[in-house]
C-alpha positions in Angstrom: 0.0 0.0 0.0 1.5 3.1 -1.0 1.9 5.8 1.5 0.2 9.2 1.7 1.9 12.8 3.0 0.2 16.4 3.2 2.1 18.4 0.9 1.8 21.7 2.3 3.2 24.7 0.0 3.1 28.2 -0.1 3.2 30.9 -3.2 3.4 34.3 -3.5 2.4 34.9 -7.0 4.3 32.1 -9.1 7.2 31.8 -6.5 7.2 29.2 -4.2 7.8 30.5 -1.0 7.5 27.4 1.4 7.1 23.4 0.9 7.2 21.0 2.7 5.6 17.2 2.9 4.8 15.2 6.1 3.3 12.5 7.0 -0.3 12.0 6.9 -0.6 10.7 10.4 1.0 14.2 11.8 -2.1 16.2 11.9 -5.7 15.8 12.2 -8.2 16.5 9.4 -9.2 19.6 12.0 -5.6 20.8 12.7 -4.9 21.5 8.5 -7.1 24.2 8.2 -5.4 26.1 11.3 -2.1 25.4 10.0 -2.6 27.4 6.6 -4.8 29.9 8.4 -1.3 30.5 10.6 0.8 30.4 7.5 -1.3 32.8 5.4 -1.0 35.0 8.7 2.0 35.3 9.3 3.4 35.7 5.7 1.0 37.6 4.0 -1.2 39.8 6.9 -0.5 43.0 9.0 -1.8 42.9 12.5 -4.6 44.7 12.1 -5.7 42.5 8.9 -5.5 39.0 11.4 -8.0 41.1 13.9 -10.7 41.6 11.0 -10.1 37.9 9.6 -11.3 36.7 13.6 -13.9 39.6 13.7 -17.7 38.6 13.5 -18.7 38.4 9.9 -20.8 41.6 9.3 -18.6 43.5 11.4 -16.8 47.1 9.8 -13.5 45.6 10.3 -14.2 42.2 9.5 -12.2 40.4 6.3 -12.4 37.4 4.8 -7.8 37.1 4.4 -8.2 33.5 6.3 -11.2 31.6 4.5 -9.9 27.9 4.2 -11.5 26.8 0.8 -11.7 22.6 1.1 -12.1 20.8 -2.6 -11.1 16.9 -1.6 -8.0 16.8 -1.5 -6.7 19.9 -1.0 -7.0 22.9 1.2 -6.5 26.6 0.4 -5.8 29.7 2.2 -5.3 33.0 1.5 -4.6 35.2 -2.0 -1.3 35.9 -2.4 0.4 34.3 -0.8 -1.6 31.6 -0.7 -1.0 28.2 1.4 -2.4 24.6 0.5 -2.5 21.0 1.8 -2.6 18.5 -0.6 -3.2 15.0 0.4 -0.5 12.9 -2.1 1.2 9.6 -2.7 5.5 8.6 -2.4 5.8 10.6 -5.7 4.1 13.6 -4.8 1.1 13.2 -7.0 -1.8 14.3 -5.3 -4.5 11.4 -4.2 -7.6 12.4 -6.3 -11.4 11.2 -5.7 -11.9 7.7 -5.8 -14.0 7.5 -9.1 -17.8 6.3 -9.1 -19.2 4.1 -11.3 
């Protein structure tokens, strides 16, 4: 059985700014989106952009900088730079849906 890693990798524009793989066993399904919502924060925002993106939605100083966007497998956060976590095999090719007949 082959085994799977989060691929987690950052961009600003077309540059890659951070990768890294792991193994899939390090974090929780829950902990992912946290991690990129950290990243994106601490690369991309000012201080007072990280207190809107925690501000109640509606509110005048409230942003939407640390959305986590989920499309099985991968998660996404941020603009630019933007963090994801892809779920992928030994080779680094990311682990797609399993196809229904």
């Amino acid at each position: 059985m082959c085994k799977r890693y989060w691929l987690i990798q950052g961009h600003n524009g077309s540059k890659t700014i951070f990768k890294t793989k792991v193994g899939i066993g390090q974090f929780t399904d829950d902990q992912i989106p946290n991690l990129l919502k950290a990243l994106t924060a601490k690369m991309g925002l000012t201080c007072e952009e990280i207190v809107g993106a925690y501000a109640k939605r509606g509110a005048k100083i409230a942003n939407d900088h640390l959305i986590v966007h989920h499309d099985f497998p991968t998660y996404m956060c941020g603009s630019n730079p933007v963090f994801t976590a892809s779920i992928v095999d030994d080779g680094g090719k990311i682990i797609s849906k399993p196809k229904l007949p």
